[in-house]
Structures are given as structure tokens and as C-alpha cells.
PAZATI-925661 format. One record per residue (C-alpha): residue in one letter; residue number from 1; x negated, y negated, z negated. Coordinates in steps of 0.001 Angstrom, whole numbers. Last residue first. Layout:
! residues N
["A"; NUM; [X; Y; Z]]
...
//
This chain:
! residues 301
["X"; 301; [39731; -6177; 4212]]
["X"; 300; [36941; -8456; 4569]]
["X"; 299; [35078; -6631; 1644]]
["X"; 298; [35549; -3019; 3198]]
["X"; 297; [34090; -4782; 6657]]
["X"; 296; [31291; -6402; 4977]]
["X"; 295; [30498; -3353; 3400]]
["X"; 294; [30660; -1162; 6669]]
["X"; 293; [28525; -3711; 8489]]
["X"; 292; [26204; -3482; 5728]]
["X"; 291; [25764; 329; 6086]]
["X"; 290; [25417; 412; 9498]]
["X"; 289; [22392; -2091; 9183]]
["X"; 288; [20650; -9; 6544]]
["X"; 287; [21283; 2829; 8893]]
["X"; 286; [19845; 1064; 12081]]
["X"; 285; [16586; 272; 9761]]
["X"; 284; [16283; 3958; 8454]]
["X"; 283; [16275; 5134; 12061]]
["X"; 282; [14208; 2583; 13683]]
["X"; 281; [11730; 3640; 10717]]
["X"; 280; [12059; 7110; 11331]]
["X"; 279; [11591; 6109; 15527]]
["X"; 278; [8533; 4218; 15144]]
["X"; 277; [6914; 7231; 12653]]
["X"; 276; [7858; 9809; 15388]]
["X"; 275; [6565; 7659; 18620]]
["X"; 274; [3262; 7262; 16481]]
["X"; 273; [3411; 10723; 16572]]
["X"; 272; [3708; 11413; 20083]]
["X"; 271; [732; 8879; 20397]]
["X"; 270; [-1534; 10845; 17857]]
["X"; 269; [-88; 14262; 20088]]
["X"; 268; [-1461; 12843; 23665]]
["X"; 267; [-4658; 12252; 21777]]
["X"; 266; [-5853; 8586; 20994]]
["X"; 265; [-9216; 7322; 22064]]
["X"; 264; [-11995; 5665; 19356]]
["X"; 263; [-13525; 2840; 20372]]
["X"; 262; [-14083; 2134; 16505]]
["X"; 261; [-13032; -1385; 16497]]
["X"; 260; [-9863; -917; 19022]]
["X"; 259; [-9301; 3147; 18235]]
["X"; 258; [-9842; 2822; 14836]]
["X"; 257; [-7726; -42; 14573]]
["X"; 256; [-4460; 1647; 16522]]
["X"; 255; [-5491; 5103; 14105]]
["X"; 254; [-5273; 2624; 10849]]
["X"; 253; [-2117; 705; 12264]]
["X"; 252; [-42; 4004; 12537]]
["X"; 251; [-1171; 5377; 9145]]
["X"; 250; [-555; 1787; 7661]]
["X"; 249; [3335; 2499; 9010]]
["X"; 248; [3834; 4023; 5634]]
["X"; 247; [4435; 873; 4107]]
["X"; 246; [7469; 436; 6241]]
["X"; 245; [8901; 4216; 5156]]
["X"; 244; [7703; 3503; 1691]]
["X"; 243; [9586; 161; 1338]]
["X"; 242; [12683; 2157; 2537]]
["X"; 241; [12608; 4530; -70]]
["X"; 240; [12075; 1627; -2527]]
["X"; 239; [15003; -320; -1677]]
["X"; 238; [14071; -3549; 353]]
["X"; 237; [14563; -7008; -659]]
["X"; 236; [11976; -7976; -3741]]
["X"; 235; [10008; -4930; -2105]]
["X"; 234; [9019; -7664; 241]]
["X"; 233; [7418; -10254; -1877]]
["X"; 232; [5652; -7398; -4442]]
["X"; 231; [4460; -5666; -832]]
["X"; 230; [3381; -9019; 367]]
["X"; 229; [1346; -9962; -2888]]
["X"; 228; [-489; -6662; -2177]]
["X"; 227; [-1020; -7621; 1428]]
["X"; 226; [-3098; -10879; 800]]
["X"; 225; [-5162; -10289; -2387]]
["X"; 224; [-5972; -6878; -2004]]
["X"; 223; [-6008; -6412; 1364]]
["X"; 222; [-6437; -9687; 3348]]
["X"; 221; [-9075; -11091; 242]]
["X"; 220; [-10733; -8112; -931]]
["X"; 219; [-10345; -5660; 2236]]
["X"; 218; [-11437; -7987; 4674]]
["X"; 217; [-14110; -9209; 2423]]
["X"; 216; [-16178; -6208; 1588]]
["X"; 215; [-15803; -4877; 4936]]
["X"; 214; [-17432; -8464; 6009]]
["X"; 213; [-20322; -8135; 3347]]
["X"; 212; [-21400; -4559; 4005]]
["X"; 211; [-24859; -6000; 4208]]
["X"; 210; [-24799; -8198; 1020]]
["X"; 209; [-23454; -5238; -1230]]
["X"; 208; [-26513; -2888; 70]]
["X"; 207; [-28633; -5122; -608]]
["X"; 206; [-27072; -6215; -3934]]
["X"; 205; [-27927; -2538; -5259]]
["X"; 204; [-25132; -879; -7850]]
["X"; 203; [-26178; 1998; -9266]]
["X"; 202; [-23671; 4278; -10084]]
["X"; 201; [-21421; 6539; -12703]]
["X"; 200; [-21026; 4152; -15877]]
["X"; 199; [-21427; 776; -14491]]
["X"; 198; [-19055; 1389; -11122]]
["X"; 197; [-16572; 2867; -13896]]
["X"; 196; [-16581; -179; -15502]]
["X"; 195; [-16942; -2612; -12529]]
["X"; 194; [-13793; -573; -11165]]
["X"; 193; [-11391; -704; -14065]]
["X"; 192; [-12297; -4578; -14269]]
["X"; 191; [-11227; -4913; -11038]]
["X"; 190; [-8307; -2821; -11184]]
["X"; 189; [-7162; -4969; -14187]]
["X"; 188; [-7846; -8387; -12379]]
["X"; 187; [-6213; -6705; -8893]]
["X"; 186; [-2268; -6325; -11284]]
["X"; 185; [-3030; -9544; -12801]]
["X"; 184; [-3286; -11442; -10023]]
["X"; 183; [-513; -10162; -8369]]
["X"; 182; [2222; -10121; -11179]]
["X"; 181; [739; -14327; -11805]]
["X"; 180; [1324; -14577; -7864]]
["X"; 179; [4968; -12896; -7595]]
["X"; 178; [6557; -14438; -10849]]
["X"; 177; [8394; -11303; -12356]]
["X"; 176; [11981; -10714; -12279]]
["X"; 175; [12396; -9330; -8609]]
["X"; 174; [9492; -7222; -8651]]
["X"; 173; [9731; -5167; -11927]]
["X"; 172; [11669; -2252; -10482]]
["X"; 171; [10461; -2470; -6754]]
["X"; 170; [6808; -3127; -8218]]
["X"; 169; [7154; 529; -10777]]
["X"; 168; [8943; 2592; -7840]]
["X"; 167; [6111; 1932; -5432]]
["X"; 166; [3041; 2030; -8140]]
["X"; 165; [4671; 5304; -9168]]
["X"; 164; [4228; 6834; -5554]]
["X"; 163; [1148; 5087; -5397]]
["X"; 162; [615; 7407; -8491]]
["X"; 161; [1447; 10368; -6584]]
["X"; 160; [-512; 9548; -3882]]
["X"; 159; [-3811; 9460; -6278]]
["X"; 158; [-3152; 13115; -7158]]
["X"; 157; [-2536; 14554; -3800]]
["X"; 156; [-5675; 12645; -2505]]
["X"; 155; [-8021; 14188; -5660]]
["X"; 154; [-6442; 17565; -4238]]
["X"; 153; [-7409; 16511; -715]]
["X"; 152; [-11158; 16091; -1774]]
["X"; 151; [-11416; 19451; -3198]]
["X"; 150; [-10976; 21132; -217]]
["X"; 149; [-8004; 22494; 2203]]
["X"; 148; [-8581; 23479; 5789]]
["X"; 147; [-6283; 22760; 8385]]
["X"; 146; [-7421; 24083; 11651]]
["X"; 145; [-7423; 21556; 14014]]
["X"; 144; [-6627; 17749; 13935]]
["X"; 143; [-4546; 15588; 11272]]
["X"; 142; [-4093; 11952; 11283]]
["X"; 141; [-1182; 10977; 14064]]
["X"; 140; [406; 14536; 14231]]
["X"; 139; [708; 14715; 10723]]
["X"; 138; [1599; 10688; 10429]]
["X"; 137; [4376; 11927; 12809]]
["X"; 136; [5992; 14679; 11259]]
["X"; 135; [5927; 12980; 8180]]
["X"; 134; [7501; 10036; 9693]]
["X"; 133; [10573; 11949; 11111]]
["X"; 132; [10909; 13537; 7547]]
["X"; 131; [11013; 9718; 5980]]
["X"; 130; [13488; 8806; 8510]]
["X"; 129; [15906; 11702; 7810]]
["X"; 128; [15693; 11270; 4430]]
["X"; 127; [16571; 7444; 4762]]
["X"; 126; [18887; 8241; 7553]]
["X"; 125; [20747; 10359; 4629]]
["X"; 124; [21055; 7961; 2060]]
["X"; 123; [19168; 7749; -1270]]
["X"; 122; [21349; 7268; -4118]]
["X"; 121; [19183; 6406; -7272]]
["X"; 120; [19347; 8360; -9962]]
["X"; 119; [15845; 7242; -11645]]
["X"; 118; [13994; 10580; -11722]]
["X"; 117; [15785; 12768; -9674]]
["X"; 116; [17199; 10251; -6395]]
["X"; 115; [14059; 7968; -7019]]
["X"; 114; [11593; 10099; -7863]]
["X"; 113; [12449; 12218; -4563]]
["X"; 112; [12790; 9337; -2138]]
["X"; 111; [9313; 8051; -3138]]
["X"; 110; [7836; 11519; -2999]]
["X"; 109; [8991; 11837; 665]]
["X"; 108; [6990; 8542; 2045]]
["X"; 107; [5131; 9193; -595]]
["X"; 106; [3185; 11809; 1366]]
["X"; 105; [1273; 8350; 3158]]
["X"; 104; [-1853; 9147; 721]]
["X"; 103; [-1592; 13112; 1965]]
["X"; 102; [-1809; 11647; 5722]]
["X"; 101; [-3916; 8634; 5239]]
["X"; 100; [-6793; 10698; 3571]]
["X"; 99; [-6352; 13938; 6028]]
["X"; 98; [-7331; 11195; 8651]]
["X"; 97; [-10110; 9890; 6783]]
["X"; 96; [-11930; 12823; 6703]]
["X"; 95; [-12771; 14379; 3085]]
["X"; 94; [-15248; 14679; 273]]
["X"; 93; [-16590; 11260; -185]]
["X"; 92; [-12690; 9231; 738]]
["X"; 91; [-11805; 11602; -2446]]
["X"; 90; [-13310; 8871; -4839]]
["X"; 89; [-11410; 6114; -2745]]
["X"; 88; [-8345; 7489; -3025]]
["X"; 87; [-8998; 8467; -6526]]
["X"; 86; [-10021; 5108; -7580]]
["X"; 85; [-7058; 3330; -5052]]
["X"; 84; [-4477; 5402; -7566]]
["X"; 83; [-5847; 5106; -10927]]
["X"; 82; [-6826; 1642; -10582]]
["X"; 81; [-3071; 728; -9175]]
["X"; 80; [-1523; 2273; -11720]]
["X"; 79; [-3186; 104; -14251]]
["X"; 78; [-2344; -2890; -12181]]
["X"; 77; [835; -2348; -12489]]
["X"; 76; [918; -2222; -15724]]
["X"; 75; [-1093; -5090; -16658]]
["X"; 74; [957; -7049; -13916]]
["X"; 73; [3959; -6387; -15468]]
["X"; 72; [2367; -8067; -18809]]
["X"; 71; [1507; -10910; -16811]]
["X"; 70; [4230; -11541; -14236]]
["X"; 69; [6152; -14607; -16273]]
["X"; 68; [9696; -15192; -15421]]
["X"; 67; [10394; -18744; -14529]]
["X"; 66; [13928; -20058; -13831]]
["X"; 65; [14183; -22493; -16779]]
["X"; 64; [14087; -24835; -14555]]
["X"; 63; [11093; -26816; -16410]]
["X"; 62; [9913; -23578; -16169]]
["X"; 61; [10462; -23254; -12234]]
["X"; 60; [9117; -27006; -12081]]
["X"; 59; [5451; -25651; -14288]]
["X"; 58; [5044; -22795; -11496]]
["X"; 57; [5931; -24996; -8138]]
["X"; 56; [3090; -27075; -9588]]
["X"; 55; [461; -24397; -10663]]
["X"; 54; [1140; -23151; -7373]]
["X"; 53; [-2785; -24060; -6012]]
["X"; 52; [-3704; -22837; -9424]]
["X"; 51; [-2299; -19105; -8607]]
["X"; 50; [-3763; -19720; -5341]]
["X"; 49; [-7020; -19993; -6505]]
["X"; 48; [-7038; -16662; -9209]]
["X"; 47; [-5569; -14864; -6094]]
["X"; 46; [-8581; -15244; -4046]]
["X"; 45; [-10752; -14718; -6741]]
["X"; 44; [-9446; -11738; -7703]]
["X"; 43; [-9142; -10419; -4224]]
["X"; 42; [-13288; -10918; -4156]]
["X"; 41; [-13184; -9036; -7674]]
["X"; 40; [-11581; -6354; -5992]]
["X"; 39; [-13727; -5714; -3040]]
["X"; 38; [-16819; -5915; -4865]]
["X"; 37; [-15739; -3522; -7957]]
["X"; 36; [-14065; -1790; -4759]]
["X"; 35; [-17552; -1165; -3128]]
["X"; 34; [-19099; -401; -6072]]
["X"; 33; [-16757; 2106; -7277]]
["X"; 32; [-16645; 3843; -3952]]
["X"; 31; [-20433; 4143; -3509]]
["X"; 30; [-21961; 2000; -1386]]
["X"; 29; [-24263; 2644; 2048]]
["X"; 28; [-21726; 4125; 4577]]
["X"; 27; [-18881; 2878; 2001]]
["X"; 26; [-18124; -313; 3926]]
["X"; 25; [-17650; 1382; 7130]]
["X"; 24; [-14939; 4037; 5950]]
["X"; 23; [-13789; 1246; 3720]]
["X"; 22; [-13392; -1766; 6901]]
["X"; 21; [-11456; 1193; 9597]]
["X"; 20; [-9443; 2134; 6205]]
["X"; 19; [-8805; -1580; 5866]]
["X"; 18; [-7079; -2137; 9317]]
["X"; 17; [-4103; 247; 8273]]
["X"; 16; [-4170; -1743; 5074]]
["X"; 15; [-3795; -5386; 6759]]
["X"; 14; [-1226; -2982; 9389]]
["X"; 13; [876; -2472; 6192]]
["X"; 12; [814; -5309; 4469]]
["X"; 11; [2576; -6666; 8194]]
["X"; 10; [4922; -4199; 8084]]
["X"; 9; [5930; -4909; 4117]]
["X"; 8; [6211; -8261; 5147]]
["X"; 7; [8655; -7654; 8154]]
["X"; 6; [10924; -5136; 6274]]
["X"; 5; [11500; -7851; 3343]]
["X"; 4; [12508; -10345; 5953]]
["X"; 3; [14925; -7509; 7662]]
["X"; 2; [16330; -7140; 3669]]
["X"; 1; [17083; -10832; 3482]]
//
């Protein structure tokens, strides 16, 4: 089931890759709490309907007694969830959206790190390997001239290290949670974290709501209902320093999208680096691979 995992955390990532083209573009005339106080509450309405579309499946897995309820995960996720998109978001003001993806995607190697120190996990080698090999890449893919530090990249730093939380917190909590109730939840509370904060520090003007109206949906209902509920789904199967690898891809799928929508043209180095970030996750899948073969072949004998 792991490959199925890998394939839904892929395709979340290209729906966020896609959604930095629809924030850059949706934040021209909104400020960030605005536009994900729009964007949110859109995903919470998308996830509020299918959550009564299941209501059936829901009330035969309790009749099953197979149903784990996703609320109280959700709260917690969701909390983690404000604090990280907020500061992305927040930081999106002060600095280029290429530097964004790149210090976002750092969990790629923070992921690893909690997990081997924090939780003592065993993280394999082709998993380092692949996360180093994306690294390389995503720099090469988001990152142009003279590197030149500001405030904005701090704020970046910060929010990747709670996505790195968010990351290890869903793969924990994932498999004994229901998926859509853990979903809904998790975009209700950053939702409501938004509209406050949106209340307190800005002005909100429907005008300006109304005309980024297609950014606003493409990143409420693909990206934070849609590809959310596919990273709980696929981190169900995959180990979290994989999960980060695939998820990490969104740097890959941004540059693609900016380059399609955007008509932006790749550098010789952006395309060596998407080379780098295809061949870490090559890497990491072949190793998963090797290392089931070698299982089946212990238990066999």
C-alpha cells in the first residue's frame, strides 16, 4: 500500500505546487489573513459537505465498531496548521517566493531529524540520502543570485518547523483517526485562527475578495480541502521521512506552474534541480522497495 500512499502525497503535492502560483496572485490586493480567512473557510465548506455525504459509511463503521473519531486530533492538528500556513503566508510580504518554497521544503531534513532524535525512529540511509539530493535540488530549483537573508526568511524558518510538526503529528494520529472528521476539523480551527487574526490586524474589503475569487477557490477547495485530506490518506502508508520527500515535490510543481500560468522560463540549473529532487525520491522509493524484498525474503526463509 505504501506506492498508493506515495501517489497521493504526489498528487497533494503538485495541488500545493499550483497554489503558490494562486497565493502570490491572490495576495496582490489582500492581505494574508484575509486571503486565507477566505481560502479556509471555502475548504471548510467543502469538507463540512463531504463529511455529510459519508455520514453513511460513518454511522456502518460505528455500527462496526471500527470508527475512531478525528475531532480532538483534528483540534491539534489544526492548531499547528494555523501557526505554520500564518507564518508562511505572513513572510510571503517580505520575501520571493522562491526562497519561500525552499526554507518551507527544509523539512525534508527536519522531518528525518525529529524523527530519528525526537521519536527514535530508524531512518535509513537512502532516506538521508534522498532528502540531501532534494535539498540540493529545491536550492537550485527556487533560489537565484546572491543570497541575502531578511526578516521574511526567519518567519519561513519558523513556520517550516511547525510543518515539520504538522508532518510527524498526521503520520502519528493518521491511521486511528477518521480521515474526513480529522480534516475538517484540522481547516475549521485554521479558519477560525485566520478570521481572528484577519479582524485584529486588517481590513477586510469584499472587492477585493470578489476579484481574487478563482485564487481564492483553488486554494480553498483543491488545497485545503482536497490535498490536505490526501496527505492524512497517504501518510496512513508512508513513514514520515518519506512523506516529506513526496510532499516536497510541491517545489517542483510550483516552478512547472509558474512557468505554464506565469510564462515564466526555467534556467538550465531549475531543470538540473528538478533532475535532483526526481532522483532523491527515485532513490528513497528503490530503497523502500529493497527493503521489502529483503523482508519477504527473511520471512520466506
Amino acid at each position: 500500500m505504501q506506492w498508493k500512499g506515495s501517489l497521493l502525497l504526489l498528487l497533494a503535492a503538485f495541488i500545493w505546487g499550483t497554489t503558490f502560483v494562486a497565493q502570490m496572485t491572490g495576495m496582490e490586493g489582500l492581505g494574508p489573513f484575509t486571503y486565507a480567512s477566505s481560502r479556509f473557510l471555502l475548504g471548510t465548506l467543502f469538507l463540512a459537505g463531504l463529511w455529510y455525504a459519508t455520514r453513511q459509511k460513518r454511522a456502518a463503521r460505528k455500527a462496526a465498531g471500527k470508527y475512531q473519531p478525528g475531532w480532538r486530533v483534528g483540534i491539534g492538528a489544526g492548531c499547528i496548521m494555523f501557526l505554520a500556513s500564518s507564518l508562511q503566508q505572513v513572510a510571503m510580504v517580505y520575501t520571493t517566493a522562491g526562497k519561500t518554497a525552499f526554507i518551507t521544503a527544509l523539512y525534508i531534513v527536519l522531518v528525518p531529524i525529529a524523527a530519528h532524535f525526537l521519536l527514535h525512529q530508524c531512518v535509513q540511509f537512502w532516506n538521508w540520502l534522498g532528502a540531501l539530493l532534494a535539498v540540493i535540488g529545491l536550492y537550485l530549483l527556487s533560489i537565484h543570485g546572491a543570497v541575502v537573508l531578511n526578516i521574511g526568511d526567519v518567519i519561513v524558518f519558523v513556520s517550516a518547523l511547525f510543518w515539520t510538526a504538522h508532518i510527524l503529528y498526521i503520520g502519528h494520529f493518521a491511521g486511528s483517526s477518521d480521515v474526513i472528521e480529522l480534516s475538517l476539523m484540522q481547516i475549521v480551527v485554521v479558519a477560525l485562527g485566520s478570521v481572528l487574526a484577519m479582524l485584529l490586524w486588517e481590513t477586510p474589503q469584499l472587492a477585493a475578495i470578489g476579484a481574487a475569487w478563482f485564487s481564492i477557490f483553488y486554494g480553498g477547495v483543491l488545497s485545503a480541502g482536497v490535498a490536505f485530506t490526501l496527505q492524512i490518506i497517504g501518510q496512513q502508508y508512508t513513514p514520515p521521512a518519506t512523506a516529506s520527500l513526496l510532499m516536497s515535490f510541491e517545489g517542483v510543481f510550483g516552478v512547472s506552474g509558474s512557468c505554464i500560468i506565469l510564462g515564466e522560463v526555467m534556467s538550465p540549473a531549475q531543470v538540473l534541480g528538478c533532475v535532483l529532487m526526481f532522483s532523491g525520491i527515485i532513490v528513497t522509493q528503490l530503497g523502500a522497495l529493497l527493503q521489502e524484498y529483503r523482508q519477504r525474503g527473511a520471512r520466506e526463509s
